[in-house]
Backbone bond lengths (Angstrom), bond angles and torsions (degrees), N, CA, C in turn:
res aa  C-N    CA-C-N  psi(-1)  N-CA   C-N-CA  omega(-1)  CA-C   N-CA-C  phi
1 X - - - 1.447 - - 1.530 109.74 -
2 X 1.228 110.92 -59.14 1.575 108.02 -173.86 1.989 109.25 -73.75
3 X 1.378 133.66 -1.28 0.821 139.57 106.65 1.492 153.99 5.21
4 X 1.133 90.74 -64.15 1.900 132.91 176.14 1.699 94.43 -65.17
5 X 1.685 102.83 -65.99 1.428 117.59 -144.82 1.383 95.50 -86.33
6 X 1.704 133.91 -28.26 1.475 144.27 168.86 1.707 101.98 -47.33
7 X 1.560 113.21 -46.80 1.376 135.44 -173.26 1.459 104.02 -57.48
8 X 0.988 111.43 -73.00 1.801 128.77 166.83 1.600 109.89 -37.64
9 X 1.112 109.71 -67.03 1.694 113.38 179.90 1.490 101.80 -30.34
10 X 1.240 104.66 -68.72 1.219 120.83 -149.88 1.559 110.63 -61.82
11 X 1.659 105.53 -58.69 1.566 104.59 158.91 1.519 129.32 -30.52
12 X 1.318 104.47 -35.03 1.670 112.78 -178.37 0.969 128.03 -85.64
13 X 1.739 125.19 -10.07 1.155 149.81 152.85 1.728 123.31 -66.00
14 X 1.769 118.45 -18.77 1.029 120.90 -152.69 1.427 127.00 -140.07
15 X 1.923 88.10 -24.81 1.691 94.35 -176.56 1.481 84.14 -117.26
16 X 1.724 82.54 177.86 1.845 103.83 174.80 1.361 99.26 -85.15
17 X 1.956 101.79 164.10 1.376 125.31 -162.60 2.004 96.05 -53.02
18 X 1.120 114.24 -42.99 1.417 123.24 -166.60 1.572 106.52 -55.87
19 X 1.742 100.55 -66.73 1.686 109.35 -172.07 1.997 104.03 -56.01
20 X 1.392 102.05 -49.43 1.270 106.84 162.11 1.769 144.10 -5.70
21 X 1.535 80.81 -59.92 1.466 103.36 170.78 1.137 102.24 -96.16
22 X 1.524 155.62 -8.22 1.295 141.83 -173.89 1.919 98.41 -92.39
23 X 1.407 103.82 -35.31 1.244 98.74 -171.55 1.587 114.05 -85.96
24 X 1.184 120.69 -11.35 1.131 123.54 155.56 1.787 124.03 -50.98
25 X 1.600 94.19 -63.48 1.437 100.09 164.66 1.099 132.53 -28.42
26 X 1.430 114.67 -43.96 1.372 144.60 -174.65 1.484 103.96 -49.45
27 X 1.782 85.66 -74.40 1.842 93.02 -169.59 1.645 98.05 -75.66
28 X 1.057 145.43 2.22 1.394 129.92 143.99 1.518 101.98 -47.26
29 X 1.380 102.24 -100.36 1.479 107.32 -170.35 1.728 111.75 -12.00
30 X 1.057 115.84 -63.55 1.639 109.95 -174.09 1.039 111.82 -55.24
31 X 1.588 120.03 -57.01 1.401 135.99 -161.00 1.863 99.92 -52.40
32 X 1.628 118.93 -26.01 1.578 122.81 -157.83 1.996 87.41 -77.44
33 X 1.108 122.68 -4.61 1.665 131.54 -149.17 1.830 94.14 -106.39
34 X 0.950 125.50 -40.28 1.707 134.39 -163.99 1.510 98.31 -130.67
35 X 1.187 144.79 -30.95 1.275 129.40 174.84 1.519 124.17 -82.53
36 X 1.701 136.10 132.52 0.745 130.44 174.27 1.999 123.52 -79.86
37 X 1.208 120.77 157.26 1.281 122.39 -148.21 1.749 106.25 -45.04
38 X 1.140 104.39 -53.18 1.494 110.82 -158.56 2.465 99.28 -71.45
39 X 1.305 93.19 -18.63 1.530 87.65 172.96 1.563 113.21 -87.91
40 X 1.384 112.99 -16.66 1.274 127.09 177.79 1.226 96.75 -71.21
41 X 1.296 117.64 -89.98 1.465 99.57 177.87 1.463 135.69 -28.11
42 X 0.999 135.02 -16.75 1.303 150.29 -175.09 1.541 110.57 -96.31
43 X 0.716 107.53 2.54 1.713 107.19 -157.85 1.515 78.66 -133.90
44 X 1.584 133.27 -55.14 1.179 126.29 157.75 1.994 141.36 -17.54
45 X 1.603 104.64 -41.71 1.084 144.08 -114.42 2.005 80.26 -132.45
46 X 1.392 92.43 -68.54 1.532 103.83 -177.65 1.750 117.84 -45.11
47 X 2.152 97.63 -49.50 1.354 102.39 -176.60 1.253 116.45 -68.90
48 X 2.043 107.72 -35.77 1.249 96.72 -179.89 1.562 120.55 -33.63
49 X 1.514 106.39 -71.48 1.640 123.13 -178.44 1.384 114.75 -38.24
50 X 1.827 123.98 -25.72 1.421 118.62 178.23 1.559 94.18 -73.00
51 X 1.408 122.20 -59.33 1.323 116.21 -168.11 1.652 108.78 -41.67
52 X 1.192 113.05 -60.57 1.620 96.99 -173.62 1.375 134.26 -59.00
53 X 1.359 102.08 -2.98 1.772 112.62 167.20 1.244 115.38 -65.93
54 X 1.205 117.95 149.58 1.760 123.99 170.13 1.756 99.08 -71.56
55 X 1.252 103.55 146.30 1.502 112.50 -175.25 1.481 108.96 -70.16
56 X 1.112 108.87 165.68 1.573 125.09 -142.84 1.480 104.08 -115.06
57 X 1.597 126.12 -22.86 1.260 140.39 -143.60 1.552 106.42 -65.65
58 X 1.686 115.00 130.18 1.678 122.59 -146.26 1.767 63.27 -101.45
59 X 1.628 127.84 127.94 1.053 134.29 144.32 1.833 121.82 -89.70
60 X 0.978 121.57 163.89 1.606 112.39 -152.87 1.767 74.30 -105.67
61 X 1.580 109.48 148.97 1.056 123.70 173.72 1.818 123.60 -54.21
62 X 1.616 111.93 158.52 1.485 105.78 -167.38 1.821 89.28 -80.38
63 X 1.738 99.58 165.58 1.261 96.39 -176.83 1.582 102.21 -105.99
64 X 1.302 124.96 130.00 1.160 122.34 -175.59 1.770 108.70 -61.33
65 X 1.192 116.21 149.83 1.076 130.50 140.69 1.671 146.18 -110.36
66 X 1.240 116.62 164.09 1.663 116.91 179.84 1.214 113.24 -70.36
């Protein structure tokens, strides 16, 4: 589980809003394979709440010019 949600963090730190949600999906799908119901849900529950955040993505600063 905390796994799952390390997985998620991290995605939300790195990809766009789009890939974001695909890779979430992802570790749903697996996560429904090794997690039992009540952590599923939870882990469910968790991404929801990442998805509704504004994205997180650390863009590298503009480069000044002359």
């Amino acid at each position: 589980m905390q796994a799952c949600k390390e997985l998620v963090d991290d995605a939300k730190s790195c990809c766009a809003d789009l890939v974001f949600k695909e890779v979430c999906l992802e570790i749903l799908a697996r996560a429904r394979h090794v997690l039992n119901d009540a952590d599923f849900e939870a882990l469910t529950s968790y991404v929801a709440e990442k998805m509704k955040e504004k994205p997180r993505i650390r863009h590298p600063p503009a480069i000044a010019t002359k």
